[in-house]
matplotlib code that plots the C-alpha trace (Angstrom):
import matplotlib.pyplot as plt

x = [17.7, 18.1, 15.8, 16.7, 15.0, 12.7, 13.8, 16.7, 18.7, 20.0, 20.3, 18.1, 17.1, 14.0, 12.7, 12.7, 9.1, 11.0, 13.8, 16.5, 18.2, 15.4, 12.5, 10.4, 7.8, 8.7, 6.0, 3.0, 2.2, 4.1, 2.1, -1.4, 0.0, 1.0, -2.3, -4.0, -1.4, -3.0, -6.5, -6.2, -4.5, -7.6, -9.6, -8.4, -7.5, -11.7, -12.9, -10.2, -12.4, -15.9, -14.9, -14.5, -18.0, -20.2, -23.5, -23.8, -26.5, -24.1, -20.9, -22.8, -24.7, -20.9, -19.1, -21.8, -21.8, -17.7, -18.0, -20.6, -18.6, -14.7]
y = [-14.6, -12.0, -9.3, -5.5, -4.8, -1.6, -0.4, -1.4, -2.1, -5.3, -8.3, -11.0, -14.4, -14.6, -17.4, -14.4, -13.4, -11.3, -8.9, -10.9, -7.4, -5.3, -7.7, -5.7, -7.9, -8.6, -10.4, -10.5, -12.7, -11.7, -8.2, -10.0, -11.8, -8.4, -7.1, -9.7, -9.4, -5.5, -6.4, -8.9, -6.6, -4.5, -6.8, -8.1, -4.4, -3.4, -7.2, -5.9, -2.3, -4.3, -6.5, -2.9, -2.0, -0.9, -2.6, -6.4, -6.2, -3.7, -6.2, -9.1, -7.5, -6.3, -9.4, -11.1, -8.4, -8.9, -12.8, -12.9, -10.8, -11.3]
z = [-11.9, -9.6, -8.2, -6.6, -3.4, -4.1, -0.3, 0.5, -3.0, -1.9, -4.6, -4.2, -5.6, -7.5, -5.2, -2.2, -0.8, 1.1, 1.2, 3.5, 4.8, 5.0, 5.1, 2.3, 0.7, -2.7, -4.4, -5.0, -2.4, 0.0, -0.3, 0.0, 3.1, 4.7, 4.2, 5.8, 9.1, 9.0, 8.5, 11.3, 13.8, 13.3, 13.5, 17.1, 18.4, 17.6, 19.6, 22.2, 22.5, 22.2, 25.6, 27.3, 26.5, 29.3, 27.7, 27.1, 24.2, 22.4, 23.0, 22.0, 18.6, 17.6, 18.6, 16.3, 13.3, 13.1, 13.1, 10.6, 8.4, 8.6]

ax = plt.figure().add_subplot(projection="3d")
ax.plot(x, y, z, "-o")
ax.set_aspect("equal")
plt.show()
């Protein structure tokens, strides 16, 4: 069975996760997985901005909020 990238309208085999032209996500899975890439970029970019801060005790209660909770 065949599928039709949403983006790009190419044909593509069911067993895809992603578009092979356009690289659209095109499960399910696929989706969660790009998701995840986002959330982790944010993730790293906000520790990135907590090692520029001026004040240790403020680094250090942040670093340990965002490791207790990702």
């Amino acid at each position: 069975m065949e599928n039709l990238c949403p983006k790009c309208q190419t044909i593509v085999d069911e067993y895809f996760n992603y578009c092979p032209m356009c690289g659209e996500p095109l499960t399910t899975l696929a989706v969660q997985r790009e998701d995840l890439k986002l959330s982790n970029a944010g993730y790293e970019k906000l520790i990135d901005l907590v090692d520029c801060c001026e004040n240790p005790a403020v680094a250090k209660a942040v670093k340990n909020y965002l490791a207790n909770h990702q």
